[in-house]
C-alpha positions in Angstrom: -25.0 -1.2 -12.9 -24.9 -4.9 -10.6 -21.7 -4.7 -8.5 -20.5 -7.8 -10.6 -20.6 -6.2 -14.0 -18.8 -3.0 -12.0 -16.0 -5.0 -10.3 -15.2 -6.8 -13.8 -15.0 -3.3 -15.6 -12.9 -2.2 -12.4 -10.8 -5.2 -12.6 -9.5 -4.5 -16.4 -8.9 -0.4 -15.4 -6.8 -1.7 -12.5 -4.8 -4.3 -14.7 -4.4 -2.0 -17.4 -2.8 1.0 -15.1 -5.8 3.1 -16.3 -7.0 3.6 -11.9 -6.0 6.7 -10.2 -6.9 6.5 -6.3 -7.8 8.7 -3.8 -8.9 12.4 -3.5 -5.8 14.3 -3.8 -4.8 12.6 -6.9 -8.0 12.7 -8.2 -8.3 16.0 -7.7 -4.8 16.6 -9.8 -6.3 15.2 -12.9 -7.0 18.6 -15.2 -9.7 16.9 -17.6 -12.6 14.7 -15.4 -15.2 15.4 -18.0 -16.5 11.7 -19.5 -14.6 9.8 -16.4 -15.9 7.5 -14.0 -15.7 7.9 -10.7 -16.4 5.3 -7.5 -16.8 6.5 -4.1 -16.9 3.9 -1.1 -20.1 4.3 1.1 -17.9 4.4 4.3 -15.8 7.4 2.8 -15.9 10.4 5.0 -18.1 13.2 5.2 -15.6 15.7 3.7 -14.3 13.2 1.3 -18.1 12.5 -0.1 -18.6 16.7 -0.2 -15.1 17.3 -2.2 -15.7 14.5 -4.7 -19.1 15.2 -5.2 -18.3 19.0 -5.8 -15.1 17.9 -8.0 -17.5 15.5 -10.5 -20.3 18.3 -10.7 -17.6 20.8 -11.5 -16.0 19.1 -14.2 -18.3 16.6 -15.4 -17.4 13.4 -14.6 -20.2 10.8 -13.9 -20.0 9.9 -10.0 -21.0 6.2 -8.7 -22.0 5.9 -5.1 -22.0 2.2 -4.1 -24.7 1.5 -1.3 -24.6 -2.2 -0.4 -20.9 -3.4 -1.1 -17.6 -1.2 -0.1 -15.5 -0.2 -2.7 -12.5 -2.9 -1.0 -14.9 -5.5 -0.9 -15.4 -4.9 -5.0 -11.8 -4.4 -6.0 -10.1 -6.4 -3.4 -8.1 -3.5 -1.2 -7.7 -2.5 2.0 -8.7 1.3 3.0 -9.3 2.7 -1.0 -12.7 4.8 -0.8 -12.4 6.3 -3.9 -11.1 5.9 -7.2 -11.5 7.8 -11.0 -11.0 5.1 -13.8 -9.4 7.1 -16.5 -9.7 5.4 -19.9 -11.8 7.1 -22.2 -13.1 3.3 -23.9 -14.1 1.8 -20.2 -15.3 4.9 -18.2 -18.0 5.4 -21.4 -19.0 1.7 -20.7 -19.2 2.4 -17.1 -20.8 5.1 -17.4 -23.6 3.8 -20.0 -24.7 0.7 -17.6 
């Protein structure tokens, strides 16, 4: 998916309160199968190892952005990794 199509989807998760951010709360989600997850390419090594272990584990579709950080996209500062968690837009991210 082109980073523009991505940050629009983002955008409406983040308005809608349907974001979680960051490892630890990501990780406290009990259901991640058929979620979308976005992890920042400057993200640490031990953050890039748990979330990719924690989507293979319980199936939710991980998105690695190369060329554009993940505050860059959704207009934060420091956020390197967040799960959107509506069933509707994470399919659509997903499919693309």
């Amino acid at each position: 998916m082109d980073n523009v199509k991505l940050a629009r989807y983002l955008g409406l998760a983040i308005k809608g309160g349907f974001v979680v951010y960051g490892l630890d709360n990501i990780k406290a989600i009990r259901v991640l199968r058929g979620k979308a997850i976005v992890l920042c390419n400057t993200a640490s090594k031990r953050t890039h190892d748990s979330i990719v272990a924690l989507a293979t584990e319980r199936g939710a579709k991980l998105i690695e952005l190369a060329n554009i950080t993940l505050d860059e996209l959704i207009k934060t500062n420091n956020c390197k990794v967040i799960c959107v968690v509506n069933k509707d837009l994470a399919e659509v991210i997903n499919k693309d």
